[in-house]
N, C-alpha and C positions, 0 to 999 in steps of 0.2 A: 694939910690936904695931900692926899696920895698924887704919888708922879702919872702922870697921865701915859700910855705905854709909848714905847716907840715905834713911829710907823717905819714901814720896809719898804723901799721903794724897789719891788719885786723886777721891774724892766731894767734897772739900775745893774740888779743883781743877777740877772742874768747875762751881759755884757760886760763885764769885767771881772777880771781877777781879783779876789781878797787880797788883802795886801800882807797880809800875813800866810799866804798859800805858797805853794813851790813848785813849779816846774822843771823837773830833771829829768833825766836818762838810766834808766837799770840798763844794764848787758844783759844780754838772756847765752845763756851756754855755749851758743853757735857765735857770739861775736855781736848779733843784731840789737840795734841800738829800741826801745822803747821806751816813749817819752809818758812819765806818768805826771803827777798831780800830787800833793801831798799836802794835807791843814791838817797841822796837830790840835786837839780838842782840851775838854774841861776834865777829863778823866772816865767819862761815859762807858766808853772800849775804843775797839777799834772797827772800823766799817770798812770794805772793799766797796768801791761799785764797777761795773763791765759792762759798759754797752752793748748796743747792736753793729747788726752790718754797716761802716757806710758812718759808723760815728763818731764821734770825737767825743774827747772831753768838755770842751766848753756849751756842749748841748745839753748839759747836767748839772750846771753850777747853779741853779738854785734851789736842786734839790741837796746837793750838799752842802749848800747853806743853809737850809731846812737841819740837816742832822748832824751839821757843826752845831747850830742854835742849841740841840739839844745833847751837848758834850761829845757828841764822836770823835776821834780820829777817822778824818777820810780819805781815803786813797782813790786815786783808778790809774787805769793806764792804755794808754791807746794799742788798740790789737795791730801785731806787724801786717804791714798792709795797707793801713791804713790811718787818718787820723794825721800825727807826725811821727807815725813810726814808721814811716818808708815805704815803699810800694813792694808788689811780687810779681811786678810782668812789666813790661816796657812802656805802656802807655799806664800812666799815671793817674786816667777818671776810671778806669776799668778796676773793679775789686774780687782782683783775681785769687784764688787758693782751690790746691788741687788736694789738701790732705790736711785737716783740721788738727794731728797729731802736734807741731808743731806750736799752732796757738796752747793747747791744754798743756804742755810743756813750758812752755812762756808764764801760764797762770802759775803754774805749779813752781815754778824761780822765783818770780816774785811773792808769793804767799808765803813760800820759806823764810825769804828773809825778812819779809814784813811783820811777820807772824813773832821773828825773835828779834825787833827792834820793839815795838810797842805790847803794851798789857791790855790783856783782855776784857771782857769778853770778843774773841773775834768773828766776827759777820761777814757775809757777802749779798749783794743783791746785783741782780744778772738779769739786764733787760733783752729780751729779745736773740739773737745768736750768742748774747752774751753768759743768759742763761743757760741752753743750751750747753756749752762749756764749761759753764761753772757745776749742771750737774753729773755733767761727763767724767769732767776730773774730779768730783765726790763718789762716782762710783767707781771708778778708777784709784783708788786711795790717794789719789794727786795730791789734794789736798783735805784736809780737814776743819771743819767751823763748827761752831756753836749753835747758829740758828743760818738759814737760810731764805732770802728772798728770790722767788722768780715772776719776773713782773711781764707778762704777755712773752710768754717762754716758745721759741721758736724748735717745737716737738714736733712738728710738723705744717710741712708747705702749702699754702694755697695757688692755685695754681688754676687759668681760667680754661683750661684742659684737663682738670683731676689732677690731682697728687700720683694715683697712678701711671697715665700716661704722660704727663709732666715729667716724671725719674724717667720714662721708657726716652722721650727726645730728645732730655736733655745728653743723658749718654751715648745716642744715637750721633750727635752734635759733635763729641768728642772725639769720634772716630772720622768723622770728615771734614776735619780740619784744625788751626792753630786753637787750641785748648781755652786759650789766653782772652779770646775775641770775646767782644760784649755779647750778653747772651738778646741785648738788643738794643735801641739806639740811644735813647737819653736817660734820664732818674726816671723817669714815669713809665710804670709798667704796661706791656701792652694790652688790651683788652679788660683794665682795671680801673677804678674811678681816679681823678686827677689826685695827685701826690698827695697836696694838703691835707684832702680828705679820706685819704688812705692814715694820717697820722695823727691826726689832730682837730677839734672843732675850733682852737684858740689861733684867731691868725697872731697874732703879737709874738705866741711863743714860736707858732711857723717859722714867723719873720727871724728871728732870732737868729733860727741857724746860716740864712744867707748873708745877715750883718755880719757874722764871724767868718766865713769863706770870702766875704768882699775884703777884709779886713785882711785875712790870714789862708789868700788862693792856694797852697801849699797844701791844705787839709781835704780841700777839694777833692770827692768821690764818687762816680757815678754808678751806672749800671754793674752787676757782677759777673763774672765770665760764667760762659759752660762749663769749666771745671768745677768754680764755686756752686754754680747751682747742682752738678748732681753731687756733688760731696754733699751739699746738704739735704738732699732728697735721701741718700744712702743710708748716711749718718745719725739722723734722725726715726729713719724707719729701725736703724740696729738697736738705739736707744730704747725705745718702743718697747721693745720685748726681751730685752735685758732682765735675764732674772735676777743680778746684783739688786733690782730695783726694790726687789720685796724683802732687801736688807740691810738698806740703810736708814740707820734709827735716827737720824740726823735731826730734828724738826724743820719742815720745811713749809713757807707760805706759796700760794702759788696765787696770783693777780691775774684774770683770764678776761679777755673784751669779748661776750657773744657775737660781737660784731667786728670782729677781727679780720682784715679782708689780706693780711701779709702773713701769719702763720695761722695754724689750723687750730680752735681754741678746744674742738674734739681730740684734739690727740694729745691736746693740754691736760682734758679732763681722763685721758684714760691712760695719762700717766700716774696723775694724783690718787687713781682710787688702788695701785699697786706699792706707792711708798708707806709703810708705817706710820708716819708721824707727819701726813699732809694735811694744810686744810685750805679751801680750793675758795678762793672769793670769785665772785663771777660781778662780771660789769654787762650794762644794757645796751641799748642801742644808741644813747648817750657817747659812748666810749668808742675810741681808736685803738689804733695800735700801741702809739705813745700816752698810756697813761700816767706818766710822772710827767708831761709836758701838756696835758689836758687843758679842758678850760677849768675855770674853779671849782666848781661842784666836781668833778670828777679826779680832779687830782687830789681835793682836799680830802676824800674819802680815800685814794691807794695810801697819800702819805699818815693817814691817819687807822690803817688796817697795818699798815709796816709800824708804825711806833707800837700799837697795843700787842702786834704779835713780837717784837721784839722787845718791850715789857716781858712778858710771859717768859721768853724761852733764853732769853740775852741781858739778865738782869744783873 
């Protein structure tokens, strides 16, 4: 009689460390300590992943239990700033950054060495600012990979004043005062539907991430300064119309929520139809922001469009 399979006790797994995983520290160039993650795999390749604003690592360990399951090595690494990789402004819930150069340099150390400790094929998938970044430094030659994921790629801001006038305040903000200040009072944005429902329809996996802040207040991140926000109004609009963009042959998948209420999933789509080798999945009104932390039907489909397009191009 065949073994019956193993069940996965998914809440389990998302609140703890594997116990074969590793928690250390790279130096990055300038001295700065960044606390990664690391589970060596079955021989699959090797896989990065890069959060968002505001995230940690432990908000992702099921999905890299998801693509250890399926031989990866996994890495990430919490972006300086935030996470436990230290803060950049004196108050410690404010996620402050006045020059994203910095982070992309950060990926680009770690990539390097990662890149010549493990065998390939090597991958990245880049949620949210993370994306962002990771396709910065691909067109920046920072770094280079095999296949690329961007899962709800923050190419542009939502903003409950326009994306235009949104950059015009934010830098308007800049000039009248400490850079540093929240660009407002708590995690929940102003004028936008409550948090939850900005990221997710799954309360379990919501909950998740305050079980790990109760646990580990250190990781604790709130609102982002005026500097962050027009760096990423800038940054993102220079991205845009990069013409590196109609040259890199990279393969890349691009994971987009129509119903994206924290980046713009239009400047998603009008990044995608200028890369060579995109190919753009779109999510319904189903979908958040957080689609690797969705409820099941939504996640099962991003994690099940990232396995077949990394079949394809990461084999």
């Amino acid at each position: 009689m065949p073994a019956m399979p193993t069940m996965i006790d998914t809440a389990a797994v998302r609140r703890a460390l594997p116990a074969d995983a590793r928690l250390s520290f790279d130096v990055a160039a300038d001295g700065w300590r960044l606390r990664r993650f690391a589970r060596a795999g079955a021989g699959r390749g090797a896989l990065m992943f890069q959060g968002g604003r505001g995230d940690m690592i432990e908000k992702y360990l099921e999905a890299f239990s998801d693509w250890h399951a399926r031989g990866w090595s996994v890495t990430a690494f919490d972006w300086r700033g935030q996470g436990g990789s230290g803060r950049l402004c004196p108050n410690p819930h404010v996620g402050h950054c006045s020059d994203f150069t910095p982070l992309i340099d950060d990926l680009a150390e770690v990539w390097r060495r990662w890149t010549a400790e493990q065998d390939g094929p090597h991958v990245i998938v880049g949620h949210s600012m993370g994306a962002y970044m990771v396709l910065r430094a691909l067109l920046d030659d920072a770094i280079r990979a095999d296949a690329v994921v961007l899962v709800a790629p923050m190419l542009g801001l939502r903003s409950p004043v326009g994306s235009w006038l949104g950059a015009r305040v934010a830098r308007a903000m800049l000039r009248l005062g400490d850079p540093t200040r929240a660009a407002w009072k708590s995690h929940e944005r102003p004028g936008m539907l409550p948090r939850q429902r900005l990221l997710t329809a799954d309360a379990a996996r919501y909950a998740d991430e305050e079980w790990w802040l109760t646990a580990q207040p250190d990781l604790r991140l709130g609102p982002p300064s005026w500097a962050w926000l027009a760096e990423a109004f800038a940054a993102t609009a220079r991205l845009r119309t990069d013409p590196k963009l109609a040259t890199l042959t990279t393969p890349v998948l691009m994971l987009v929520a129509d119903n994206d209420r924290l980046v713009d999933p239009r400047a998603a789509a009008q990044v995608a139809v200028q890369l060579p080798d995109a190919t753009l999945v779109r999510f319904g009104p189903d979908a958040a922001h957080e689609l690797l932390r969705e409820a099941d039907p939504v996640r099962q489909r991003a994690m099940a469009e990232i396995d077949a397009f990394l079949d394809r191009h990461a084999a």
